[in-house]
N, C-alpha and C positions, 0 to 999 in steps of 0.2 A: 777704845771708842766708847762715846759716851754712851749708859747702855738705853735711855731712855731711844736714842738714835738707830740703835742696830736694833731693838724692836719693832720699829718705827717701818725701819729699813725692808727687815725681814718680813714685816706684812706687808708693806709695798708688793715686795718679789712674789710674795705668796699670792697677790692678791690677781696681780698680771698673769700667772701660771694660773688661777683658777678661772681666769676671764679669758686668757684667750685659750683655753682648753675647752672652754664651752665651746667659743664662737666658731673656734679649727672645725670640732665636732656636728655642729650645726651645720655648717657649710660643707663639711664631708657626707651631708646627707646626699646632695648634689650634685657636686663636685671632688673630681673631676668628671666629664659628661662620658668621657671614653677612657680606655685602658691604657697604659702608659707604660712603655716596653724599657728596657736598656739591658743592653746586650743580650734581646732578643728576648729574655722572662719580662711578665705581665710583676710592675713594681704591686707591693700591698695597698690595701686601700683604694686602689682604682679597676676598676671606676668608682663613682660613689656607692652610697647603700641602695640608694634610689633607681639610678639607672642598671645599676648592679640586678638589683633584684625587680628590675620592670617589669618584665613578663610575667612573673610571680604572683608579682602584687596586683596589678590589672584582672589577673583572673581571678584571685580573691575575692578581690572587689567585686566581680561581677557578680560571682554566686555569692558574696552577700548580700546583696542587692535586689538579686531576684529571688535568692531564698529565706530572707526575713525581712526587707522592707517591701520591695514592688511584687507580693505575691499574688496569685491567683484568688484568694479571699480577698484581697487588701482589694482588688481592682471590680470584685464582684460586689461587695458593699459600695462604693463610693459610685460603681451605674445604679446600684437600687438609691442612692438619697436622693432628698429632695432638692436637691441644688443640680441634681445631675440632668432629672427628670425635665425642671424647668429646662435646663438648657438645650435640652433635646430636643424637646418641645417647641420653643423658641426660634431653632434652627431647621424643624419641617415647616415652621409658620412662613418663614423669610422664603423659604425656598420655595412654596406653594405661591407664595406671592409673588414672588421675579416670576416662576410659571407664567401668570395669570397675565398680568402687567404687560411683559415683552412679550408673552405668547411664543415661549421658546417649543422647538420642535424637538423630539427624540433626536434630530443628527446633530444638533447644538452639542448635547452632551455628550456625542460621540466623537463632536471634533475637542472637544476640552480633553475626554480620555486620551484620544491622540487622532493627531494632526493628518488626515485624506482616510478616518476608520468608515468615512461614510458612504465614501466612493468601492472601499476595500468591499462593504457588504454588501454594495448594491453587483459589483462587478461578481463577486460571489454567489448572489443567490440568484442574478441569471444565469453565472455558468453553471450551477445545481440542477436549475429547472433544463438545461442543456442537455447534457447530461444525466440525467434520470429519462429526460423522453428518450433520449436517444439509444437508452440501455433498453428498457421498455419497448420501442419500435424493433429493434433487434428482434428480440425474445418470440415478440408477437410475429417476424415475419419469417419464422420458420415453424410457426403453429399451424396448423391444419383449421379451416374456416368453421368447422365443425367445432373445435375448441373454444374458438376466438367469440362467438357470437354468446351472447348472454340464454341461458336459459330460456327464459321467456319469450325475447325475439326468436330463438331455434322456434319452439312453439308456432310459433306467430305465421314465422315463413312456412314451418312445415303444412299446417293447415291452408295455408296459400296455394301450396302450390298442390295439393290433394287436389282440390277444385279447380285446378289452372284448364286442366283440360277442356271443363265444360263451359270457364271462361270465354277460353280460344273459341270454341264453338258458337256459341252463344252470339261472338260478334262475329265470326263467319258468314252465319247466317243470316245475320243483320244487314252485314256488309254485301253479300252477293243479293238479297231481295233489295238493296236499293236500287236507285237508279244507277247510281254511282259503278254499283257492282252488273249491272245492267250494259253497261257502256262500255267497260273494263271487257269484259266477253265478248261484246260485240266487235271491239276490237281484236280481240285475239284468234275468233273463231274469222273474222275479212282475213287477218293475216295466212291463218292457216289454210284456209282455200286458193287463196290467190299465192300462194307462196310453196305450195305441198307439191304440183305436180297436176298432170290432167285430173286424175281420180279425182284428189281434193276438189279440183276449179270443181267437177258435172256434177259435182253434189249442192250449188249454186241456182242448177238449173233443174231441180226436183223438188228445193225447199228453199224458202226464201231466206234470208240472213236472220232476219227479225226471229224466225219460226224455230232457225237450227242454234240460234242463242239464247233462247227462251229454253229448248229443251235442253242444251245444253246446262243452265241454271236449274232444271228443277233435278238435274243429274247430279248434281252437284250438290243438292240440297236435300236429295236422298242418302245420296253416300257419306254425309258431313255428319246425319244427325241418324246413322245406324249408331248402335249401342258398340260395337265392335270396333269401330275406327275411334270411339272416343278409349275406349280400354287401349288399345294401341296408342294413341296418343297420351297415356296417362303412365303406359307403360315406356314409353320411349324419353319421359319430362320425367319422371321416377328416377330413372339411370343417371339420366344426366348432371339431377340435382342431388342424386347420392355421389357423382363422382364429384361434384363441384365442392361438397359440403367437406371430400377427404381430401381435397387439393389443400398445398400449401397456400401461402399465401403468397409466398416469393411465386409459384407459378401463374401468380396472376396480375401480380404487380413487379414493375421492374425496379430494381435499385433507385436509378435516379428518382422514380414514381416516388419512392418509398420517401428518400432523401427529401425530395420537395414536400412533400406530406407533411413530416416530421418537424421541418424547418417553418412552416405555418402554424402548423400546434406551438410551436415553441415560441414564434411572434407571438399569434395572439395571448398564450399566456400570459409571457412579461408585461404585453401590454394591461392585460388584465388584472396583474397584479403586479403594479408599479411602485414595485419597492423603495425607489427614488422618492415619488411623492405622499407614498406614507411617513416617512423617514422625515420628511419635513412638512409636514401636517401639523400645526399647534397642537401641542396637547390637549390643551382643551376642548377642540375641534371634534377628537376622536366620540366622546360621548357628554354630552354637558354635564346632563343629570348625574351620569355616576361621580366627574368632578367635583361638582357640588354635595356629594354624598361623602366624597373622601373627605371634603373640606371638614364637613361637618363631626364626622363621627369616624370615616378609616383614618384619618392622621395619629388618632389615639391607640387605635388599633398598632398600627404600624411603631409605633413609640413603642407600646408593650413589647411586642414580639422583639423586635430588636434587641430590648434591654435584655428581656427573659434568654434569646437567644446567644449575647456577648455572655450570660451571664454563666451558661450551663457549656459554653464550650470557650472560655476562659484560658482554661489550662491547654489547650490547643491550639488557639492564637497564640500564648505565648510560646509556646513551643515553636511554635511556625515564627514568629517573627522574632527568635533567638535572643533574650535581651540582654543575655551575660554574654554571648560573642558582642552585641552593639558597643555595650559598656569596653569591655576591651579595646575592642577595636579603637573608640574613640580615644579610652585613655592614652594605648602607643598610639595615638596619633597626634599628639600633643607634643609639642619642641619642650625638649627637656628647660629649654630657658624658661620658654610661657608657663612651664608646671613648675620650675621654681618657685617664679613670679607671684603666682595663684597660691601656691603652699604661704609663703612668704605674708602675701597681704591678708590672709586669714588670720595665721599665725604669729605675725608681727611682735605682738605684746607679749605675747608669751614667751618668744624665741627673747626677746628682750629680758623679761623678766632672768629667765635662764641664767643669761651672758652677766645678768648683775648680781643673779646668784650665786656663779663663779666670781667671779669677784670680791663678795662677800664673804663665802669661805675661805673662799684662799687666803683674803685680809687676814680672816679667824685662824688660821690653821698657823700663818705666818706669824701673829702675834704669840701663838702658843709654843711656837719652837722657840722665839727670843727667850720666852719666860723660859724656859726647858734651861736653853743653853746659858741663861743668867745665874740659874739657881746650879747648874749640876758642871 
């Protein structure tokens, strides 16, 4: 053979062996996507290095990812720039502004958090206010009145009722020197004559009606305003008001009493604090002035804190929002074809370059054995 030819030849050979050893190689990064059995052992080389070592490499990536490019410093400077600041900025302006503009309510942004959250808390914080009286009304209707009454009111009644006696007296005596009380006797003493028996009637015919009701009233009105019948009377409203003060309250109100009580208190609360129509109240309804205050000067406020605060608890968001599982995660969850795909069109030129570099040596390699085998 001519030798110019079998060197020719021999670098051709070499040149195919060095090219598609790359391009095999290449493609065995990939491929094949799953494991390929015969006669039940897993052959070599499959699966690829890629899908082979997926799990691996995903987690790598993610802690490297979170541990030297998207770190906790990296995310705390880039809220302090000025680009950051502007943008913050920018996006409490807009938001103040839709505010204003559409006059959205507190429940707006309750139904974007999610869908019936407005109904959830209104339905809530009546059953609360329900339920809190209704623990409340319990508690109180086996307390003793005594308990139950404030301080001051105790006070108040007890001083009351210290002079109730001389009260009662007081219009006792009001009440029998009128006419009214006048009449009232004169009635009762007709009745008692004419109703008691002979004795009663003859006592008709010694004194006249007018005469034995008149004595009868100033009888009355001696015995009402002895010092003695008012102690008696102060002593007998004493007892009574010390027994009423130790009484429960259940013995003096009945369940259902209680029950309808309770159910009133708890109407007019809700009604009085109508959690429904705060909830959708404009915002800016609630106070103008302090609106106009936030515009001005709390928006800035609010800007700060927020920044200062993402900034100083950083490393705990990211902890909390886990971003080496995300990273993962998302990588296996990529069709090994689309992450070919993606390596592939990054890669292109280079995997190219490669595949010509085999080619190249192998040409080279192939040429040096001709010589080899010319010379030796």
């Amino acid at each position: 053979m001519n030798p110019v030819i079998q060197v020719l030849l021999m670098a051709l050979i070499g040149a195919l062996i060095g090219g598609m050893t790359n391009t095999i190689a290449i493609k065995m990064l990939f491929r094949p996507y799953e494991a390929k059995y015969l006669f039940g052992k897993r052959l070599p080389f499959t699966p690829g290095v890629i899908p082979l070592r997926r799990d691996e490499a995903s987690t790598k990536l993610g802690d490297i990812i979170t541990g030297h490019l998207l770190t906790p410093e990296v995310f705390e400077q880039k809220l302090k720039s000025p680009e950051t600041d502007k943008l913050i900025m920018h996006f409490i302006d807009r938001q103040i502004e839709t505010i204003e503009t559409e006059r959205l309510a507190p429940s707006y942004f309750l139904e974007r958090l999610s869908a019936g959250l407005t109904n959830k808390i209104v339905d809530s914080f009546n059953e609360e206010i329900h339920l809190k009286v209704t623990e409340e009304g319990q508690k109180l209707y086996v307390r003793t009145i005594d308990d139950i009454m404030p301080s001051d009111a105790l006070n108040a009644v007890d001083s009351k009722v210290a002079h109730l006696a001389y009260d009662i007296n007081d219009k006792l005596v009001q009440y029998i020197s009128s006419d009214k009380g006048f009449r009232d006797i004169y009635t009762m003493v007709d009745e008692f004559t004419e109703n008691r028996g002979r004795i009663a009637r003859s006592i008709k015919y010694v004194m006249t009606k007018e005469s034995l009701t008149e004595r009868v009233q100033t009888e009355l009105l001696k015995l009402i305003q002895q010092e003695k019948m008012i102690d008696i009377e102060t002593r007998v409203i004493e007892d009574e008001y010390k027994q009423i003060k130790q009484s429960e309250l259940s013995e003096l109100v009945t369940g259902s009493d209680l029950d309808n009580i309770l159910n009133s208190i708890i109407e007019v609360m809700q009604q009085k604090i109508d959690i429904r129509q705060i909830l959708n109240t404009p915002i800016t309804d609630f106070n103008r002035d302090l609106f106009d205050r936030f515009k001005e000067k709390g928006k800035y406020k609010l800007k700060d804190n927020f920044i200062e605060y993402s900034g100083k608890n950083m490393s705990k968001i990211m902890n909390k929002l886990q971003l080496a599982e995300v990273i993962k995660k998302q990588i296996d969850s990529f069709e090994l074809s689309k992450l070919e795909d993606l390596v592939m069109d990054v890669a292109n030129k280079e995997f190219k370059m490669i595949m010509m570099l085999g080619y190249v040596l192998g040409g080279i390699v192939g040429i040096a054995q001709g010589i080899l085998v010319l010379f030796f």
